[in-house]
C-alpha positions as CSV (number, residue, x, y, z in Angstrom):
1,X,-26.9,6.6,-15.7
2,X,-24.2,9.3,-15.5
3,X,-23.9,12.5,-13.3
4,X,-24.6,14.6,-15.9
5,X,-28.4,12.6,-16.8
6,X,-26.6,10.6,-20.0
7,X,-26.6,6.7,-20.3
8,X,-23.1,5.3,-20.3
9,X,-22.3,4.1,-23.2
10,X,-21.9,-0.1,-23.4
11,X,-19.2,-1.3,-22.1
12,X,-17.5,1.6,-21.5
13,X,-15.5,1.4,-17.7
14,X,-16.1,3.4,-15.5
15,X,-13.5,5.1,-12.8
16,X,-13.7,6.6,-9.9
17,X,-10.9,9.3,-8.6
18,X,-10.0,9.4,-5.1
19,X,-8.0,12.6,-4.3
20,X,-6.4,12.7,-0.2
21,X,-6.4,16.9,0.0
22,X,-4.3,17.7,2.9
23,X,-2.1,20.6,1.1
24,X,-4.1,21.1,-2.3
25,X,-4.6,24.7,-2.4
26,X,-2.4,25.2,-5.1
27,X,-2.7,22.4,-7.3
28,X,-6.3,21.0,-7.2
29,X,-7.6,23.7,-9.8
30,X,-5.1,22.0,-12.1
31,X,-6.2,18.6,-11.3
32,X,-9.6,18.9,-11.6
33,X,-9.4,20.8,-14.9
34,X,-7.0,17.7,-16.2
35,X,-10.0,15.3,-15.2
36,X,-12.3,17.1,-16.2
37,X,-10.9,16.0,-19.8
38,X,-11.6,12.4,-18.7
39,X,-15.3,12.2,-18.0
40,X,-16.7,12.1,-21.9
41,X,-16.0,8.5,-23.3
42,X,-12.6,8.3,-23.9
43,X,-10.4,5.2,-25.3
44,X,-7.2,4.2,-23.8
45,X,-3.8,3.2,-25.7
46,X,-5.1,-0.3,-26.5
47,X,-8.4,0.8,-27.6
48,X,-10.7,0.5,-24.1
49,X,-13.7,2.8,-23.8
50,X,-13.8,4.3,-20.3
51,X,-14.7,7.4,-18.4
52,X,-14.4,9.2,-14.9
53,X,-18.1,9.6,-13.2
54,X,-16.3,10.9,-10.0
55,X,-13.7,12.7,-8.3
56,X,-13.9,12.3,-4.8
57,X,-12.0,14.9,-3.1
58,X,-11.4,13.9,0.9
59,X,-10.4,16.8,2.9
60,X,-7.8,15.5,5.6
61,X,-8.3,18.7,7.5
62,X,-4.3,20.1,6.4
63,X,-3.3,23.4,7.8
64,X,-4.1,25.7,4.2
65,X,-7.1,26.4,2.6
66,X,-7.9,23.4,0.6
67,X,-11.2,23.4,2.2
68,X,-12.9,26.6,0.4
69,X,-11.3,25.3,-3.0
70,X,-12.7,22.0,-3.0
71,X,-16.3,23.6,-2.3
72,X,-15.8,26.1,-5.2
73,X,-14.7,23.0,-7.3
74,X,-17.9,20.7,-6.0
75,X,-20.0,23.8,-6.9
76,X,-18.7,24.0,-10.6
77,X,-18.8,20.2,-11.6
78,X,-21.5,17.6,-10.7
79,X,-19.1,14.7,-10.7
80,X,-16.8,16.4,-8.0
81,X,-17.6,15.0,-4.7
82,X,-16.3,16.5,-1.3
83,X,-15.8,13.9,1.9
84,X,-15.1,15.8,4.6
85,X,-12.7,14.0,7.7
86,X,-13.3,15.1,11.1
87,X,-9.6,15.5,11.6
88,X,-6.6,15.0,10.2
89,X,-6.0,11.0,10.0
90,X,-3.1,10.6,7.1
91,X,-3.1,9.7,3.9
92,X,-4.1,6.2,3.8
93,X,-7.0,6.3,6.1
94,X,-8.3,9.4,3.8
95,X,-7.8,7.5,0.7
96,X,-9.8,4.4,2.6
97,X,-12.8,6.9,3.0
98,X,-12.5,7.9,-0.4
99,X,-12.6,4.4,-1.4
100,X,-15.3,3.5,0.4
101,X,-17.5,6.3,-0.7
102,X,-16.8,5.7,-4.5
103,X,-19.3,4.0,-6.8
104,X,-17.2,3.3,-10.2
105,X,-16.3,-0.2,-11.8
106,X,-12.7,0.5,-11.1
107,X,-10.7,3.2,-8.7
108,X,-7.7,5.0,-9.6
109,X,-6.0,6.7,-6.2
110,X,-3.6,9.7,-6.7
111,X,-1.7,12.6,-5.3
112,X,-3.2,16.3,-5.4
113,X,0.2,17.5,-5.6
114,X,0.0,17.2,-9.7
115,X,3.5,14.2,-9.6
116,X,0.3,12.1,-10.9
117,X,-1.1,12.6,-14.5
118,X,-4.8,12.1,-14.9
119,X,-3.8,10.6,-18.5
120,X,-1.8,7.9,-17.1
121,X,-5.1,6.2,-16.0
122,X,-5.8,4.9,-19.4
123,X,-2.6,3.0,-19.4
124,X,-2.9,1.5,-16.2
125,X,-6.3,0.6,-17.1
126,X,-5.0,-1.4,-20.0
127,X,-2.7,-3.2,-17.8
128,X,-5.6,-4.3,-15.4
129,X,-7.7,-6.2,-18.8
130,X,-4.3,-7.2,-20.9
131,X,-3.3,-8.9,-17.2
132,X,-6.3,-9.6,-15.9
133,X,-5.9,-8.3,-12.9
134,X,-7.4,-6.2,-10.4
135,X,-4.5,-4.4,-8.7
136,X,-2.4,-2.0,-10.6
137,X,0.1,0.4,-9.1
138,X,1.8,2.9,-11.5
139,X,6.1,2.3,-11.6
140,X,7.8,5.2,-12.3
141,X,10.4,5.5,-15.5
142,X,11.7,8.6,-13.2
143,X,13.2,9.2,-10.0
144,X,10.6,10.9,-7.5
145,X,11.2,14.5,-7.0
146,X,12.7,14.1,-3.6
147,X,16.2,14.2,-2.0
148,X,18.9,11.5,-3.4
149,X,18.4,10.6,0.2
150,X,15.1,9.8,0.5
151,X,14.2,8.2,-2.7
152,X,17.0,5.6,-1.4
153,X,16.3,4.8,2.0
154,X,13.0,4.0,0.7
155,X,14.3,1.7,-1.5
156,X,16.1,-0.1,1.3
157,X,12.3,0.0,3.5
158,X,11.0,-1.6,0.8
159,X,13.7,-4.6,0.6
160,X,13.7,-5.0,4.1
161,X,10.1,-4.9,4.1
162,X,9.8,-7.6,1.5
163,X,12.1,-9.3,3.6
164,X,10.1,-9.7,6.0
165,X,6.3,-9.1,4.7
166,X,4.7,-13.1,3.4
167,X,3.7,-12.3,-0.2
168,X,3.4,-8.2,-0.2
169,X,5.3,-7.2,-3.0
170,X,6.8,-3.9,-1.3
171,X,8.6,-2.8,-4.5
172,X,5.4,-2.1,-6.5
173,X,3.7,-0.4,-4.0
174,X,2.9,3.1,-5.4
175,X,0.0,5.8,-4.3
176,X,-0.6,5.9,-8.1
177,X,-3.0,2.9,-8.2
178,X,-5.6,1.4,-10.2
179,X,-7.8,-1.2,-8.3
180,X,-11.6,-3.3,-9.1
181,X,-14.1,-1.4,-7.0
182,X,-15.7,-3.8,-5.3
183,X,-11.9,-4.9,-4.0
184,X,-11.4,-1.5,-3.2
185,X,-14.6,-1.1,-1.6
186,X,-14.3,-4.3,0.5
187,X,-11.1,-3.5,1.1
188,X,-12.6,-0.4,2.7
189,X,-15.0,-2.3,4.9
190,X,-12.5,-4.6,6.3
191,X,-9.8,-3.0,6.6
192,X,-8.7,-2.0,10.7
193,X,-7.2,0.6,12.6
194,X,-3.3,1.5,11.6
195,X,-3.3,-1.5,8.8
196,X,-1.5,-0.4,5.7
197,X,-3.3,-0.1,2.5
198,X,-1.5,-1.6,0.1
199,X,-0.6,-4.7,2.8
200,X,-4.4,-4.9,3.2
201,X,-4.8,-5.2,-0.8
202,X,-2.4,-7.8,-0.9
203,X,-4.5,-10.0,1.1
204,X,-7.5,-10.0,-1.2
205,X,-6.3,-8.8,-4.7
206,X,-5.6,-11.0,-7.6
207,X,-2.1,-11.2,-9.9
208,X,-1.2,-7.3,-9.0
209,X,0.9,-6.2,-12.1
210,X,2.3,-2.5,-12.9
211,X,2.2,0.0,-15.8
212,X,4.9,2.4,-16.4
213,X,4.3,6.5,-15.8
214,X,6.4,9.7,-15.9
215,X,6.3,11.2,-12.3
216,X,5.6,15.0,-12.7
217,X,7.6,17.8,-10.5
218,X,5.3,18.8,-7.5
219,X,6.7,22.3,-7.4
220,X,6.3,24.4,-4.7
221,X,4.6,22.3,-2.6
222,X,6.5,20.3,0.4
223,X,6.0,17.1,1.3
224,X,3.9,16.4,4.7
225,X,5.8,13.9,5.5
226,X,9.0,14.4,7.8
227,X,11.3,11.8,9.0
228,X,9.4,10.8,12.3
229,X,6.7,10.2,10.0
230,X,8.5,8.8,7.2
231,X,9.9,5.8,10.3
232,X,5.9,5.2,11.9
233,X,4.8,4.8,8.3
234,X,7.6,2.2,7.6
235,X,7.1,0.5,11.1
236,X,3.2,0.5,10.4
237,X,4.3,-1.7,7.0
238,X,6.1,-4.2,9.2
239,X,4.1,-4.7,11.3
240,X,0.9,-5.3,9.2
241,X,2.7,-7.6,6.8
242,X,2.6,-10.9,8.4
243,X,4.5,-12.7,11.3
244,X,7.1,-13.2,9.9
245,X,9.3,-11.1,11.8
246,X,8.4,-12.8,14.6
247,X,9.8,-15.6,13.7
248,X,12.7,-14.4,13.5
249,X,13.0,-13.9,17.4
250,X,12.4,-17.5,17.4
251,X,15.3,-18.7,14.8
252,X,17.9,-16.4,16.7
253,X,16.9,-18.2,19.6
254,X,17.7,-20.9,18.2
255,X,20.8,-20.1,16.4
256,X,22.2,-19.0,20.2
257,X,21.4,-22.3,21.5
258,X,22.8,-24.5,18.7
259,X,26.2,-21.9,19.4
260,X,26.5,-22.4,22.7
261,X,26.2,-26.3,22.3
262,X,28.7,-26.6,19.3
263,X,31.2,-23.8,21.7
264,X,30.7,-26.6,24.5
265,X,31.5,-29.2,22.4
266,X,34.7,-27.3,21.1
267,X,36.0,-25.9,24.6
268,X,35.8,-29.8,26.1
269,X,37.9,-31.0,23.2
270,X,40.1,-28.2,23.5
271,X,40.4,-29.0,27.4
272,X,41.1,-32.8,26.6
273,X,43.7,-31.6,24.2
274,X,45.6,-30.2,27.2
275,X,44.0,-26.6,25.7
276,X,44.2,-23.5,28.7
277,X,40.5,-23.0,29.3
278,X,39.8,-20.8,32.4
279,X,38.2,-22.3,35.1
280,X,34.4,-21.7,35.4
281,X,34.0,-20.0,31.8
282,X,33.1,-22.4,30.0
283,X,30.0,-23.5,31.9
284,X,29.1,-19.6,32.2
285,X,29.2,-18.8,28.7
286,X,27.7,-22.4,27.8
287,X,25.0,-21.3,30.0
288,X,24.3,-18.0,28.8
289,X,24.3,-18.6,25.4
290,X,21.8,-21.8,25.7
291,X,19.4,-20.3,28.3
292,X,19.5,-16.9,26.0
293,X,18.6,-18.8,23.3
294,X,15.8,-21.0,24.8
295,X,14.3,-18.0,26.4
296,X,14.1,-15.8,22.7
297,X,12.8,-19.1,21.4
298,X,10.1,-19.2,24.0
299,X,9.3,-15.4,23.1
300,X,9.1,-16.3,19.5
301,X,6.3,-19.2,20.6
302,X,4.7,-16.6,22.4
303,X,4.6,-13.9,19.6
304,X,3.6,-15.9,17.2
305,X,0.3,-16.5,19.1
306,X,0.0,-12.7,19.7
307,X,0.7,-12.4,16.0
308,X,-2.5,-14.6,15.2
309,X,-4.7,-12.6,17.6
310,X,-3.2,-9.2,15.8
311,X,-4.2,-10.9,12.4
312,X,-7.7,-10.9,14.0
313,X,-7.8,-7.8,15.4
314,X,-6.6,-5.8,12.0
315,X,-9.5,-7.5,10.0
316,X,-7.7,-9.8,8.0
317,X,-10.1,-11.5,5.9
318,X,-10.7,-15.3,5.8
319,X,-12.1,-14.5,2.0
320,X,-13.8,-12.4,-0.2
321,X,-16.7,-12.9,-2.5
322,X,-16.4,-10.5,-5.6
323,X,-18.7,-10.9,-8.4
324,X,-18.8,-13.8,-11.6
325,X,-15.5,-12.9,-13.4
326,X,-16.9,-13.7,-16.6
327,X,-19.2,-11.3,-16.4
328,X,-17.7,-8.9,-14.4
329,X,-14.8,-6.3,-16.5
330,X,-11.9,-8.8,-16.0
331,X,-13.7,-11.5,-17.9
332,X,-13.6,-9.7,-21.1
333,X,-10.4,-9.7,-23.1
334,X,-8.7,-6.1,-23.0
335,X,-10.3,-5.8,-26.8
336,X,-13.6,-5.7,-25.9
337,X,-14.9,-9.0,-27.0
């Protein structure tokens, strides 16, 4: 049954919308009125029925007054649904709460700034059934309308980061999603303090794919983000991605070692040779390098137990149990039968 007292038709999917609000006082009017388009049946570019039953609105307590707006808005349309935050907490732990409040077959997440189109969700949507997957972030045909400069250092965080994640894809991470409600619902439940959210999707979400969009110009709002913020969310990626880059620590320890050995090797042949080797540096530096290395090694041991017992302590999930996927909306073919 739908908010507004109509049976859904058959078949047709259903989406949730979860909107993080921390500076929407200028552009959630907009954004409501361009969902508000989306919750009659409506078929995608491939021919899939679906509608939006909510937009859930989570006020992340910003400093302008979004607050009022979205009450105004709640009060106007049945299917828009306030979640209020205590405080502010940041994007991702506000799109978590919105996630976890939803009740739709699948979940789109999106800016309130108005970069995201509401009409994109059809495409992405067709990506999730032609793939079958349940993980689709939107990938931009357009550079984001930020500085030169930081539209490329995040393209370097994201290398590095798939450097160093174990199976993340960085590079398609997007806050333009489309995920399978009860993934992104699980996901909700699990999912710990400071853990990323598209890291913590990774873990549990099957063949993620993407679906190209056409960023829109956020005009005159600015970005919340500043550069102290921009480095803790990057460092929060890293560190939620895996262990891997604590094994690191442990194959520079080694790479010192195996140098100091091979330099040992080469300064006694050098010596035999009738080479000028200074008295006692060879054993120092031999030393150093050798003990250096054994002692990084020995810290790599180490954090790769603290690593487990982070894993742990983030809620990293041994499994999850979703339901049959053949009866479920990724067991039918993206044409409906």
């Amino acid at each position: 049954m739908s908010t507004d007292g109509q049976p859904d038709q058959p078949d047709v999917h259903t989406v949730s919308i979860v909107v993080p609000v921390y500076r929407g006082e200028l552009h959630l009017r907009a954004l409501v009125a361009e969902i508000a388009e989306l919750v009659t049946p409506q078929k995608t570019p491939d021919g899939n029925p679906y509608r939006v039953v909510e937009a859930i609105l989570v006020h992340d307590c910003g400093p302008d007054r979004s607050a009022p707006i979205i009450r105004e808005l709640a009060a106007d349309h049945p299917w828009v649904r306030p979640v209020w935050l205590s405080r502010n907490f940041g994007q991702h732990p506000a799109t978590i709460a919105g996630m976890a409040s939803s009740s739709g077959e699948w979940i789109v997440t999106m800016d309130e700034d108005g970069q995201h189109d509401p009409a994109d969700i059809g495409g992405l949507l067709d990506s999730a059934l032609r793939h079958q997957a349940s993980l689709v972030y939107a990938a931009p045909t357009n550079a984001a309308p930020h500085s030169w400069f930081r539209n490329a250092t995040s393209k370097a965080a994201k290398w590095l980061l798939n450097l160093l994640s174990t199976g993340a894809d960085a590079s398609q991470f997007h806050s333009f999603r489309l995920v399978l409600g009860d993934i992104g619902r699980s996901v909700a439940a699990y999912v710990g303090q400071g853990v990323y959210l598209d890291v913590a999707l990774s873990w549990v979400a099957r063949n993620p794919v993407t679906s190209p969009v056409r960023l829109r110009d956020e005009g005159e709002r600015q970005s919340g983000y500043n550069t102290r913020t921009l480095l803790s969310h990057f460092w929060r990626m890293v560190l939620t991605t895996g262990t891997r880059a604590l094994r690191l620590v442990s194959l520079i320890g080694v790479a010192f070692a195996l140098f100091g050995i091979l330099l040992a090797v080469g300064l006694v042949v050098d010596r035999l040779n009738g080479g000028d080797v200074p008295k006692g540096w060879t054993s120092q530096i031999v030393v150093t390098l050798v003990s250096a290395g054994l002692m990084l090694f020995s810290l790599g041991v180490v954090a790769e137990y603290i690593g487990v017992a982070v894993n742990m302590a983030m809620g990293r999930p041994l499994y999850l149990v979703t339901g049959d996927p053949e009866s479920g909306p990724l067991g039918r073919r993206h044409d409906g039968s």
